[in-house]
C-alpha positions in Angstrom: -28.7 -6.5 5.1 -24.8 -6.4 4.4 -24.1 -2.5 3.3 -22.6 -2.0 0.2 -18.2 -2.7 -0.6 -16.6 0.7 -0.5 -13.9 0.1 -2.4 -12.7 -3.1 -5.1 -9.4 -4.2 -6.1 -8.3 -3.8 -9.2 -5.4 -3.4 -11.6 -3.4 -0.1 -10.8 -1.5 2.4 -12.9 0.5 3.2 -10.1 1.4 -0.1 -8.9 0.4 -4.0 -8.7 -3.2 -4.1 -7.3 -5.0 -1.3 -6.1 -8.1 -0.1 -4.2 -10.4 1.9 -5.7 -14.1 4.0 -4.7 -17.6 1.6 -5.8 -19.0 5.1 -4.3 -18.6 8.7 -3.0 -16.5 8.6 0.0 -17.1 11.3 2.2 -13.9 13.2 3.8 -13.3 11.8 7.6 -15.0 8.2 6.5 -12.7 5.0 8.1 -12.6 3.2 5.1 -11.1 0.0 6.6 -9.0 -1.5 9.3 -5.3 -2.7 8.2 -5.6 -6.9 9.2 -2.9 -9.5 9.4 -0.5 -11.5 11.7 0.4 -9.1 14.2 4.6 -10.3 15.0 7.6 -8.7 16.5 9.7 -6.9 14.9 12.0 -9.5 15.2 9.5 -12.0 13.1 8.9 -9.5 10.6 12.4 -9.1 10.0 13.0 -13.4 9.9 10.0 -13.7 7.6 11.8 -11.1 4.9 15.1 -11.5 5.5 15.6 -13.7 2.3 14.5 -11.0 -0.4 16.5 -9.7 -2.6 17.9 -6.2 -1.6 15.7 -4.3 -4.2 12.8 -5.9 -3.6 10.6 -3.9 -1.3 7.2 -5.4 -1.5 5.9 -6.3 1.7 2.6 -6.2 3.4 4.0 -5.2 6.8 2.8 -2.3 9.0 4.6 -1.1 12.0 1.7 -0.8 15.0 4.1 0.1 17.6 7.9 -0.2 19.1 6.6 -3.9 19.7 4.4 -4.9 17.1 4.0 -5.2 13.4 0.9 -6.5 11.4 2.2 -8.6 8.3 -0.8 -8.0 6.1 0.5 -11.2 4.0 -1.0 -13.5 6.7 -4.5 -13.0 7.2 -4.6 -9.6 5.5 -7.4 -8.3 3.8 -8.0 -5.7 1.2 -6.6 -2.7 2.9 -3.4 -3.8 2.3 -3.8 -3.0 -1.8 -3.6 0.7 -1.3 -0.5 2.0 -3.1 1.1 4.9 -1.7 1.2 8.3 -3.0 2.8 11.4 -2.6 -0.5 13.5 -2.8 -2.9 10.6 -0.9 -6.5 10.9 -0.4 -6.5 9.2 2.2 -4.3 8.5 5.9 -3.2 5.7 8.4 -5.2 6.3 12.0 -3.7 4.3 14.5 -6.1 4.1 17.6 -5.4 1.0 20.9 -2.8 -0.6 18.7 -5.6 -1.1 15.5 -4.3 0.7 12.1 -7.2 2.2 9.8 -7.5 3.9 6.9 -9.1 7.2 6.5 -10.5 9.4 3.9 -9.0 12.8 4.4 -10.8 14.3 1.4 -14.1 13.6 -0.6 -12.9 10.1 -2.8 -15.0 9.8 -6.1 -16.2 7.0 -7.4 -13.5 5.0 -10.0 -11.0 7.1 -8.0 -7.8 5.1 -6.9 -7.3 5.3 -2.9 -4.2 5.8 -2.0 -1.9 6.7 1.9 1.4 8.5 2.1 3.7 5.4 3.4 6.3 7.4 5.0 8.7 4.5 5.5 10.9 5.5 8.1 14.6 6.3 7.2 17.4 4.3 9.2 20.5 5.1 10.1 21.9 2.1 8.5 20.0 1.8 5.3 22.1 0.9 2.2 23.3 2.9 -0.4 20.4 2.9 -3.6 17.5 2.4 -0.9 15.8 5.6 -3.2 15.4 3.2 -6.0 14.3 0.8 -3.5 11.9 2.8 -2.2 10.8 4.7 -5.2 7.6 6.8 -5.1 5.1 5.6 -9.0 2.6 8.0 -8.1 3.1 10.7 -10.9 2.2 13.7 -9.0 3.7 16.5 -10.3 4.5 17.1 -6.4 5.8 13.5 -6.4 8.8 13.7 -3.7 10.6 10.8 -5.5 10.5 8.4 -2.8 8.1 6.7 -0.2 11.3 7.3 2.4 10.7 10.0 5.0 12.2 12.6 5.4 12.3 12.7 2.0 16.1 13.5 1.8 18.6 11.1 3.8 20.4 12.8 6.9 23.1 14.3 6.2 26.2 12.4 7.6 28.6 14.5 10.1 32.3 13.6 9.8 33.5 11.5 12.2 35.0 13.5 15.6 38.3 14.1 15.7 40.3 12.3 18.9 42.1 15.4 20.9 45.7 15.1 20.6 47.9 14.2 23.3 48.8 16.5 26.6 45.5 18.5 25.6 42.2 17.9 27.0 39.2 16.9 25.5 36.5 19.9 25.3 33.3 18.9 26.5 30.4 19.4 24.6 26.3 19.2 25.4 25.1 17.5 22.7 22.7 14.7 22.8 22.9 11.9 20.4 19.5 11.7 18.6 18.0 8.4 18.2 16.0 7.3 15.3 12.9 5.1 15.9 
């Protein structure tokens, strides 16, 4: 006998669709595993490449440095919870499969929500806040589903050594952003 749904989707007051408790979910329950078209990063960047530059709605999960699922293809319901700045619940990823976890008791009628943390780039356009902005209406809302929450600060550019004087040397090491 099939056990009973976890979770339905349904209208949200923080965004779209969302998923929300049928039952009592206890803290450290997997709740579901995050399906779709697993692609490159490459494809997941072709498939999307025609929205518009505010439009940030995408079903895609970043796996791994090579893969992506695209929860638009073959996705299932896991793909309905909204972010939030104060989540009930968190992304496990475990031999390249995503999951979604409780990280505290869920009530029933309660909306299930994960902390996106949507990476920051070094090249990301000016407005990607509004982009990017957080609907969950925590009082300890950051503002944004970005992370780090604020954007790097930008060091001015370095200063070529003027001629007949030599260069000083220095040991810093460029960090790279993944």
């Amino acid at each position: 006998m099939p056990s009973q749904p976890l979770f339905e989707v349904r209208n949200s007051p923080v965004h779209g669709l969302g998923a929300f408790a049928l039952r009592r979910i206890a803290k450290g329950t997997r709740i579901v595993e995050y399906l779709g078209e697993r692609v490159s990063h490459r494809e997941a960047d072709r498939r999307y490449e025609d929205k518009e530059a505010n439009d940030a709605h995408t079903f895609l999960f970043i796996v791994d440095s090579r893969t992506v699922i695209d929860a638009g293809v073959d996705g299932n319901e896991a793909r309905f919870l909204n972010h939030s700045c104060k989540p009930n619940c968190e992304s496990v990823i475990e031999n390249r499969r995503v999951f979604i976890e409780a990280i505290r008791t869920i009530q029933p009628g309660e909306e299930m929500t994960y902390d996106y943390q949507i990476q920051r780039e070094e090249d990301d356009p000016p407005g990607i806040e509004e982009v990017f902005a957080c609907r969950c209406g925590f009082p300890e809302c950051r503002g944004t589903m970005l992370w780090p929450p604020d954007p790097p600060k930008r060091r001015p550019p370095a200063r070529k050594p003027r001629q007949g004087k030599r260069a000083r040397k220095t040991n810093r090491k460029a960090s790279r952003r993944r």
